[in-house]
BALOBA-1460 file (C-alpha; in Angstrom, 3 decimals):
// residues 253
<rec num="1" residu="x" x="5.930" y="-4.801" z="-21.598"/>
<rec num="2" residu="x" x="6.544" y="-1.583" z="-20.286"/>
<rec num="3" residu="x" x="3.963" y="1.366" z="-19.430"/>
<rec num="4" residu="x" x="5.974" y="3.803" z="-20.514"/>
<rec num="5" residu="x" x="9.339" y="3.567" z="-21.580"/>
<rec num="6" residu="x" x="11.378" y="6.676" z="-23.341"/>
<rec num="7" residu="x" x="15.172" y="6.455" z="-24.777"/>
<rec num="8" residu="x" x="17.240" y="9.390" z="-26.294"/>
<rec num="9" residu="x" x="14.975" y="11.974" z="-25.728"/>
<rec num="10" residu="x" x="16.529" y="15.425" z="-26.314"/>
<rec num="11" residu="x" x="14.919" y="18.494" z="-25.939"/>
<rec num="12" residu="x" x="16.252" y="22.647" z="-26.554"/>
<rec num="13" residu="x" x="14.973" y="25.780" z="-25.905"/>
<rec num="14" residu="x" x="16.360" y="28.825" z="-27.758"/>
<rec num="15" residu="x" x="20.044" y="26.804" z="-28.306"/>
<rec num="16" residu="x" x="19.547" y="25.536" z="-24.539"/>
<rec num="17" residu="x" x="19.457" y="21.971" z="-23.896"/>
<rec num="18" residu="x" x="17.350" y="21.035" z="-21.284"/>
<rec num="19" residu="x" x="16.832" y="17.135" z="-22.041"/>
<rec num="20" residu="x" x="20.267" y="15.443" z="-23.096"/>
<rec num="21" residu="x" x="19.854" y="11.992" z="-23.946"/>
<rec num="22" residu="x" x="17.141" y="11.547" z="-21.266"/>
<rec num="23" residu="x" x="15.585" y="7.746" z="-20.593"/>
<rec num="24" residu="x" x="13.135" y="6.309" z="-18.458"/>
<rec num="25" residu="x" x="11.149" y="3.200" z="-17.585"/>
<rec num="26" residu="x" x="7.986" y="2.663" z="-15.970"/>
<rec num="27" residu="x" x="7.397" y="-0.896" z="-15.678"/>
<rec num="28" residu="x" x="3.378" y="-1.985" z="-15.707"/>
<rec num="29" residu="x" x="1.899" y="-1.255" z="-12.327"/>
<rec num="30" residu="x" x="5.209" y="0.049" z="-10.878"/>
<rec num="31" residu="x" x="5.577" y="3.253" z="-9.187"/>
<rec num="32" residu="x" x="8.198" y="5.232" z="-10.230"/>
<rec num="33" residu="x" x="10.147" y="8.708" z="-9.167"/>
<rec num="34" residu="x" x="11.430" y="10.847" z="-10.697"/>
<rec num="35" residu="x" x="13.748" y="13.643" z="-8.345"/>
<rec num="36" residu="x" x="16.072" y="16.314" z="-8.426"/>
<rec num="37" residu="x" x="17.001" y="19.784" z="-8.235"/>
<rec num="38" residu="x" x="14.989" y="22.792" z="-9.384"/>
<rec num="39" residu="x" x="16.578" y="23.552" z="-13.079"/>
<rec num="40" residu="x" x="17.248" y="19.896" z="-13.077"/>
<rec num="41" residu="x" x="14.642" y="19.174" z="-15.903"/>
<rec num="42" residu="x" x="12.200" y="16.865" z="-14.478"/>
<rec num="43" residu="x" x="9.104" y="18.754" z="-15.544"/>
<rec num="44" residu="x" x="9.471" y="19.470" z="-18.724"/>
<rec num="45" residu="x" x="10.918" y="15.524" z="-18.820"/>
<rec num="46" residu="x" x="7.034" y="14.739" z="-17.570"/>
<rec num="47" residu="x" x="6.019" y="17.358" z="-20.179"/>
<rec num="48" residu="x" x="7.703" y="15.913" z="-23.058"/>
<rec num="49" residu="x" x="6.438" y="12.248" z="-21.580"/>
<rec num="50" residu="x" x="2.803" y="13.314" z="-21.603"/>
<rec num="51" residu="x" x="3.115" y="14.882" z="-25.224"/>
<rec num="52" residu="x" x="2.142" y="18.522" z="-24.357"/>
<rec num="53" residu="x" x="5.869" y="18.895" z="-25.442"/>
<rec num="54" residu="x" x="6.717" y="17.783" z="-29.068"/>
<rec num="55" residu="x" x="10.944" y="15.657" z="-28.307"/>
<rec num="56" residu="x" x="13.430" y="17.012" z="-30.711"/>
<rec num="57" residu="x" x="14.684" y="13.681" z="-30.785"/>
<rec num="58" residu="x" x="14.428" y="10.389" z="-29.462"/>
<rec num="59" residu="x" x="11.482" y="7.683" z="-29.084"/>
<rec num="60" residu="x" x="8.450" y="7.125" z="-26.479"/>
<rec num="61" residu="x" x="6.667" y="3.881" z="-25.874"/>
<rec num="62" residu="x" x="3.697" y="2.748" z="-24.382"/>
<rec num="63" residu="x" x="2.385" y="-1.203" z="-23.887"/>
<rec num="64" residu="x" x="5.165" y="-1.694" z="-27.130"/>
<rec num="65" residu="x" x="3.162" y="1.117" z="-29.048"/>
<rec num="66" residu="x" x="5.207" y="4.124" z="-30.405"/>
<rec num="67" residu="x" x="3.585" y="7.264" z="-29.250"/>
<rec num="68" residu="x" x="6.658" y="9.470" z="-29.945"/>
<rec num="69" residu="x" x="4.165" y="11.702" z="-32.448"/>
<rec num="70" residu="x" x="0.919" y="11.072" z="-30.559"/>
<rec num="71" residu="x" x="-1.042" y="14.115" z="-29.214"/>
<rec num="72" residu="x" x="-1.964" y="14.512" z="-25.468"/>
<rec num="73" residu="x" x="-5.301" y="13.950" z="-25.873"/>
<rec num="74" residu="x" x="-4.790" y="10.875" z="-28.167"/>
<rec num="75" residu="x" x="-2.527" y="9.388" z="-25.131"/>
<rec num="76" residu="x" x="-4.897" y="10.060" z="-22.853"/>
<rec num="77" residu="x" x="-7.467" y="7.981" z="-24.661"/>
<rec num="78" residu="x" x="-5.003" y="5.213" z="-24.912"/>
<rec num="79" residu="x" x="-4.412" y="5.048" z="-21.207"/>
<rec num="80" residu="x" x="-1.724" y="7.617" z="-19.760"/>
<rec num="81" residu="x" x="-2.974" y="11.024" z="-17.987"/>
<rec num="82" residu="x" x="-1.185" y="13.252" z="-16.783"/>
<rec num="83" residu="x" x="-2.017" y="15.650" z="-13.426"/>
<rec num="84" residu="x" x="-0.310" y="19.026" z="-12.602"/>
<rec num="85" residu="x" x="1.850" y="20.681" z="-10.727"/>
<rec num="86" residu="x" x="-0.663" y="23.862" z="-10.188"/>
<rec num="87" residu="x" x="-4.325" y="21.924" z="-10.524"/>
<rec num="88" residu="x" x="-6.190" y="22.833" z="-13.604"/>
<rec num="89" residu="x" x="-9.642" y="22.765" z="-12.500"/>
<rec num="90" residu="x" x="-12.670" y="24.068" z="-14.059"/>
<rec num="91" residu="x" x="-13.186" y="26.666" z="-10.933"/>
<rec num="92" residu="x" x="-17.000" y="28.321" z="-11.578"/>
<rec num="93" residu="x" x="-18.130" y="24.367" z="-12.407"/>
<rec num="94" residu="x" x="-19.135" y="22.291" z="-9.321"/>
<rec num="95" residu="x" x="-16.835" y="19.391" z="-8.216"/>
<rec num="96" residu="x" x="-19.254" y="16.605" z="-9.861"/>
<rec num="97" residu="x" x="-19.189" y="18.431" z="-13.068"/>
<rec num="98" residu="x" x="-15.411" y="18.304" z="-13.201"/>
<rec num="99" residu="x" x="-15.917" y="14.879" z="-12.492"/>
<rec num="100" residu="x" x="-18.191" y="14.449" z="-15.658"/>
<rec num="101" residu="x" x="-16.307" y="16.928" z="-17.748"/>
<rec num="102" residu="x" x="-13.771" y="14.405" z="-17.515"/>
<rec num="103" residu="x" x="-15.051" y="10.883" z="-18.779"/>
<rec num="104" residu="x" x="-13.716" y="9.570" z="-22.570"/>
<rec num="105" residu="x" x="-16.083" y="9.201" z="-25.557"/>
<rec num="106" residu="x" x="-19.304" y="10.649" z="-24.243"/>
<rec num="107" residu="x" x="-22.163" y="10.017" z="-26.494"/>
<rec num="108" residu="x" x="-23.942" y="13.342" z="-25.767"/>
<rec num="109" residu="x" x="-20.751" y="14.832" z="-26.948"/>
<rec num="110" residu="x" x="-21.987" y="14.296" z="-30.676"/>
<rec num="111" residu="x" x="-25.264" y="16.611" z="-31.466"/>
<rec num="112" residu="x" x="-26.291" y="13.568" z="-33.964"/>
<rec num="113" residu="x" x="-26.325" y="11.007" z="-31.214"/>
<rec num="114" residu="x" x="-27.898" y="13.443" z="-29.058"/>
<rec num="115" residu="x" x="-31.083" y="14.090" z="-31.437"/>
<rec num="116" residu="x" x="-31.154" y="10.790" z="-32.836"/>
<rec num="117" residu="x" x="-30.340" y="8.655" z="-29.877"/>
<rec num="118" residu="x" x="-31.310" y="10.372" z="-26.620"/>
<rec num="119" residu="x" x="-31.835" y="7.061" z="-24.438"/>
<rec num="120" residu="x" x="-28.354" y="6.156" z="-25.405"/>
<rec num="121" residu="x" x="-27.142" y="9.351" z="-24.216"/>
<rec num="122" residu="x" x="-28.984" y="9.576" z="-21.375"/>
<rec num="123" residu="x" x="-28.174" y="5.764" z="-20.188"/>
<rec num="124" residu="x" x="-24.273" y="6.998" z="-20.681"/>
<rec num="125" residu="x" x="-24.953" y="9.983" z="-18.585"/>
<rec num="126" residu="x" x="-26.391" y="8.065" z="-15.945"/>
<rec num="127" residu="x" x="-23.651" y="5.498" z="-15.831"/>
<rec num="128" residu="x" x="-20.478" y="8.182" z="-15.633"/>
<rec num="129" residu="x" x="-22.637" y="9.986" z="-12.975"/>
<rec num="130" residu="x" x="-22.584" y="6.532" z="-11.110"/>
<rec num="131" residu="x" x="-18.524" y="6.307" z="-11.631"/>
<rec num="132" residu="x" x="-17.928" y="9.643" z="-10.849"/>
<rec num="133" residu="x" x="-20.080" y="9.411" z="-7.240"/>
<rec num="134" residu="x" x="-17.485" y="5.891" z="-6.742"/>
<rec num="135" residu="x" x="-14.783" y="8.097" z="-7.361"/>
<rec num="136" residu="x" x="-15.525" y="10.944" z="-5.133"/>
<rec num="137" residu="x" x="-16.470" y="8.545" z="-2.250"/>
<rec num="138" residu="x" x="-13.149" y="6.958" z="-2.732"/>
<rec num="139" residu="x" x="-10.789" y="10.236" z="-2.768"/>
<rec num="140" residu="x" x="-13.067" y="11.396" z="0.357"/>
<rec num="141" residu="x" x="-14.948" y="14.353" z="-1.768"/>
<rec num="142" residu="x" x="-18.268" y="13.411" z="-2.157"/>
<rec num="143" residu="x" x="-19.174" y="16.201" z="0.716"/>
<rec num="144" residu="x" x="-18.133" y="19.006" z="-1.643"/>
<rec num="145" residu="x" x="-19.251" y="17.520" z="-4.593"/>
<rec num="146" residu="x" x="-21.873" y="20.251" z="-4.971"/>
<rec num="147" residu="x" x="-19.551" y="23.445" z="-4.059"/>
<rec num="148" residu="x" x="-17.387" y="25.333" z="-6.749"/>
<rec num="149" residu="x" x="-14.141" y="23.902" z="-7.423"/>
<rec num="150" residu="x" x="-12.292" y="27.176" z="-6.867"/>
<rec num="151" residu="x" x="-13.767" y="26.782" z="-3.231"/>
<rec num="152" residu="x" x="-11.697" y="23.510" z="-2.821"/>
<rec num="153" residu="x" x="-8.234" y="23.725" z="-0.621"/>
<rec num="154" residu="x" x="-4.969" y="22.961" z="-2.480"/>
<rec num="155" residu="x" x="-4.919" y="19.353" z="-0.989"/>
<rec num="156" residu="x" x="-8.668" y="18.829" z="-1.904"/>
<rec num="157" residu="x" x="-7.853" y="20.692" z="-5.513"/>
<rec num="158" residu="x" x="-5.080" y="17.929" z="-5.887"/>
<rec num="159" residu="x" x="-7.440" y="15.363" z="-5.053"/>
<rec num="160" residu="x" x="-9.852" y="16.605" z="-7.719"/>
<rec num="161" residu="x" x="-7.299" y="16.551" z="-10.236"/>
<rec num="162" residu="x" x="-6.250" y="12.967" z="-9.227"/>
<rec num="163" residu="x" x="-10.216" y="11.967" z="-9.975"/>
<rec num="164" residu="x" x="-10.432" y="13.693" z="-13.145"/>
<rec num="165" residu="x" x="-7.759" y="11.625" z="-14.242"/>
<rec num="166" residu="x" x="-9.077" y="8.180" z="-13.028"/>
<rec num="167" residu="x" x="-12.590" y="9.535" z="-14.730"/>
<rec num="168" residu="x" x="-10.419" y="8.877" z="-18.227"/>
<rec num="169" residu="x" x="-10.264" y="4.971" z="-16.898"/>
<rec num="170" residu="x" x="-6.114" y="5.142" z="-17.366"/>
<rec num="171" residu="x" x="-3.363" y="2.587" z="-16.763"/>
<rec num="172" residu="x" x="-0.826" y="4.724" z="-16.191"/>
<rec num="173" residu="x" x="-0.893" y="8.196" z="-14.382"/>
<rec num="174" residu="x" x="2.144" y="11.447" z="-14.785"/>
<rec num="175" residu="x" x="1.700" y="13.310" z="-11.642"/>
<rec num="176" residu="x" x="3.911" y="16.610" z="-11.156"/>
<rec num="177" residu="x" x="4.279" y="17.093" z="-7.773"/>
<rec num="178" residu="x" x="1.028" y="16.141" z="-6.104"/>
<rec num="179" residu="x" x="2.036" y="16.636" z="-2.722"/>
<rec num="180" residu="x" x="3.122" y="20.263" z="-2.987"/>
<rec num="181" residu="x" x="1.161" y="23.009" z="-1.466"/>
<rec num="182" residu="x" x="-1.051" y="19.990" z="0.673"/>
<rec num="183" residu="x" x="-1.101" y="19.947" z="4.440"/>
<rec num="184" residu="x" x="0.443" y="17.083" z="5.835"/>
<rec num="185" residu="x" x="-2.821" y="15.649" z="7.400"/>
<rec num="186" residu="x" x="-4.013" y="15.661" z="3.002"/>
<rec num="187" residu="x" x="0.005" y="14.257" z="2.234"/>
<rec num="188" residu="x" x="-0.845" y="11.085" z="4.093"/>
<rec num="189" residu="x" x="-4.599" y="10.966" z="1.875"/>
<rec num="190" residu="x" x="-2.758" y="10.682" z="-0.996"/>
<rec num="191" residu="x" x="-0.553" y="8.530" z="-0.300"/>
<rec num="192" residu="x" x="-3.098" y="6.053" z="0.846"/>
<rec num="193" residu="x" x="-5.191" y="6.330" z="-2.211"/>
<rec num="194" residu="x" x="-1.989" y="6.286" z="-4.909"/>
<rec num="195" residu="x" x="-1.218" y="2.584" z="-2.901"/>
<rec num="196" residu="x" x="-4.785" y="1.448" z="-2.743"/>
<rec num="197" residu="x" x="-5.039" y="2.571" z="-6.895"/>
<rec num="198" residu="x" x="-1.416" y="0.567" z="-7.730"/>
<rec num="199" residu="x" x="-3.264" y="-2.691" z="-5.675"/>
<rec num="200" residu="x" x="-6.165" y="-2.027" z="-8.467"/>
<rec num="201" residu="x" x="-3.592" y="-2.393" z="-10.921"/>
<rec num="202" residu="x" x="-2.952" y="1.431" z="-11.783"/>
<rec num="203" residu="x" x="0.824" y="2.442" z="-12.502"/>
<rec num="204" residu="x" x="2.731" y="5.646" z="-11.663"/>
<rec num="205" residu="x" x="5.131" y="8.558" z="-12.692"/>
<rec num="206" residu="x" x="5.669" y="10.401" z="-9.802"/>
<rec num="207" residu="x" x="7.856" y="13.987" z="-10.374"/>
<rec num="208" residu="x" x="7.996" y="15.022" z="-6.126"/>
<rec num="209" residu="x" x="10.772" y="16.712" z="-4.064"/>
<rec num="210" residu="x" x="8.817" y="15.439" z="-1.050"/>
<rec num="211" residu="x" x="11.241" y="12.799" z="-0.087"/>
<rec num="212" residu="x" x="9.107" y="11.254" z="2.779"/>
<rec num="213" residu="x" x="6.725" y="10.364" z="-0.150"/>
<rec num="214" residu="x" x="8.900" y="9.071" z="-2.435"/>
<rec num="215" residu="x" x="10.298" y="6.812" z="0.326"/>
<rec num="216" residu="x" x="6.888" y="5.597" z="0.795"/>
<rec num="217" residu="x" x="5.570" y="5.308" z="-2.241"/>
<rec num="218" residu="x" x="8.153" y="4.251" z="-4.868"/>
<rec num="219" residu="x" x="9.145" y="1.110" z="-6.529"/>
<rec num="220" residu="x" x="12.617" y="2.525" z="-8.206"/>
<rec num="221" residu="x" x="13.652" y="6.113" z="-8.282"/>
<rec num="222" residu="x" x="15.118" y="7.783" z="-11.153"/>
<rec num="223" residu="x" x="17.280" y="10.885" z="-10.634"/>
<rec num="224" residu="x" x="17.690" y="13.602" z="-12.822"/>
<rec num="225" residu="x" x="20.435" y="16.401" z="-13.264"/>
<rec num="226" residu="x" x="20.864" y="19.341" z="-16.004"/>
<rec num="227" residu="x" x="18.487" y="17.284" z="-18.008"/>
<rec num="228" residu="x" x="20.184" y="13.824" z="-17.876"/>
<rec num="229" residu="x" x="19.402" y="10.870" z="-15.477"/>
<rec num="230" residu="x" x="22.247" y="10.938" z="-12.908"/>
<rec num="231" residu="x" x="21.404" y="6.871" z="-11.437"/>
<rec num="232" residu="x" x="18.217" y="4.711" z="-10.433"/>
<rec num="233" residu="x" x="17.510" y="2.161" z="-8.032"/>
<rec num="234" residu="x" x="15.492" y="1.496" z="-5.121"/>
<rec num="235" residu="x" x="14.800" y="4.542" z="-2.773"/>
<rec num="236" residu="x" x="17.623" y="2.753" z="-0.154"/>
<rec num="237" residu="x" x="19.915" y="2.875" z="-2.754"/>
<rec num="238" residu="x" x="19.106" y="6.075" z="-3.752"/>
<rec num="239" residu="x" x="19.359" y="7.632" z="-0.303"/>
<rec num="240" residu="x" x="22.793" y="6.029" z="-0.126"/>
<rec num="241" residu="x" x="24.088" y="7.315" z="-3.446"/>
<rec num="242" residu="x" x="27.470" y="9.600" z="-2.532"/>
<rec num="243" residu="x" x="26.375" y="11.968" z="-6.044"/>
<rec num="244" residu="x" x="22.458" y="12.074" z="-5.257"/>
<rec num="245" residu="x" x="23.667" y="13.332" z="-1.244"/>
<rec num="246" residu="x" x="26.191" y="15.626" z="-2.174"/>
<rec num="247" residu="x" x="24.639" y="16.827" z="-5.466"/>
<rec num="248" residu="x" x="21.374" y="17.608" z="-5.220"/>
<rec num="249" residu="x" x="19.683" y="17.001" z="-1.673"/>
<rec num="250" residu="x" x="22.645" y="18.761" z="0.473"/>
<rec num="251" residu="x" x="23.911" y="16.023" z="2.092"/>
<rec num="252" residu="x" x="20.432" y="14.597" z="3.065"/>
<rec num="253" residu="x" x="18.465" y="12.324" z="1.857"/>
């Protein structure tokens, strides 16, 4: 049973195909990347994968459900969040109340429940509060948990978005490029956390041109070019790969 598996997907814009017979698989608690040039097509791949982007054709699976015609948000509730390239953070709201912005099926979200069962609401409250302090602690933000989030640095914005996501309690997470626009101290932060959250049984679709990363974090590697996937295999083989040297890293890998 895969966490995500897509086959066939195409995808045009305006007569230009930018997804041509594209596949993937993302085994359960696997992490997987996905690389290649700019132009290449991995984000809107990631874009189409998450649903924000409606295939023209093919088929999307999750844990052997078809979510081809979900919505994002109903994905999300079934387990696979997406982060972004450029974080998407509530800036004037505090770093905790991203945090609590975040968490599924809140019972305060529903003015009935809110009149008629305040205890319940406020017993909820209390308990994502709780998750959302464990979460901070374990990214390293609880210090700035009080500040504006358009105060955070890029790295510390990127770690935000990473707990907003885990606040949704998912099983697999779509992160576009987490590591760009992070200082290298922040690089190695992340790193460390995505390996401690696949040993807690979290999975991973990594899109990153950081190839240090990949190296270090990924299972398999899938490589993309003008909207197809080129090869896959293990980083080493990857690296190795006459196309992927010559092709699309300039001769390095």
């Amino acid at each position: 049973m895969a966490a995500l598996n897509a086959m066939n997907i195409m995808k045009s814009f305006g007569g230009q195909k930018v997804l041509d017979d594209a596949w993937i698989d993302v085994p359960e608690n696997w992490i997987v990347g996905l690389i290649g040039p700019n132009g290449a097509g991995k984000s809107t791949f990631l874009t189409v994968l998450s649903k924000f982007l409606e295939p023209d054709a093919g088929v999307i699976t999750s844990r052997n459900m078809d979510v081809t015609t979900r919505s994002p948000h109903a994905l999300a509730r079934a387990g696979v969040v997406r982060t972004f390239q450029v974080p998407h953070e509530f800036g004037e709201l505090t770093v905790m109340q991203n945090m609590l912005v975040a968490a599924k099926n809140q019972a305060g979200e529903s003015i009935w429940q809110s009149i008629l069962l305040p205890f319940r609401v406020r017993t909820q409250e209390a308990l994502i509060r709780n998750q959302a302090e464990v979460w901070l602690e374990f990214l390293g933000l609880t210090h700035v948990a009080g500040i504006a989030a358009k105060n955070l640095s890029g790295g510390q914005k990127k770690l935000l978005e990473l707990g907003r996501a885990l606040m949704t309690d998912p099983y697999l997470l779509l992160l576009d490029e987490p590591f760009a626009g992070v200082a290298p101290g922040l690089v190695d932060v992340i790193i460390e956390k995505i390996l401690e959250l696949r040993k807690r049984g979290l999975g991973f679709l990594i899109v990153e041109h950081n190839m240090d990363a990949v190296n270090a974090l990924c299972d398999t590697v899938f490589v993309m070019e003008r909207g197809r996937i080129l090869t896959d295999g293990t980083p080493q083989k990857i690296a190795n790969d006459p196309r992927v040297l010559e092709a699309y890293l300039g001769g390095k890998l």
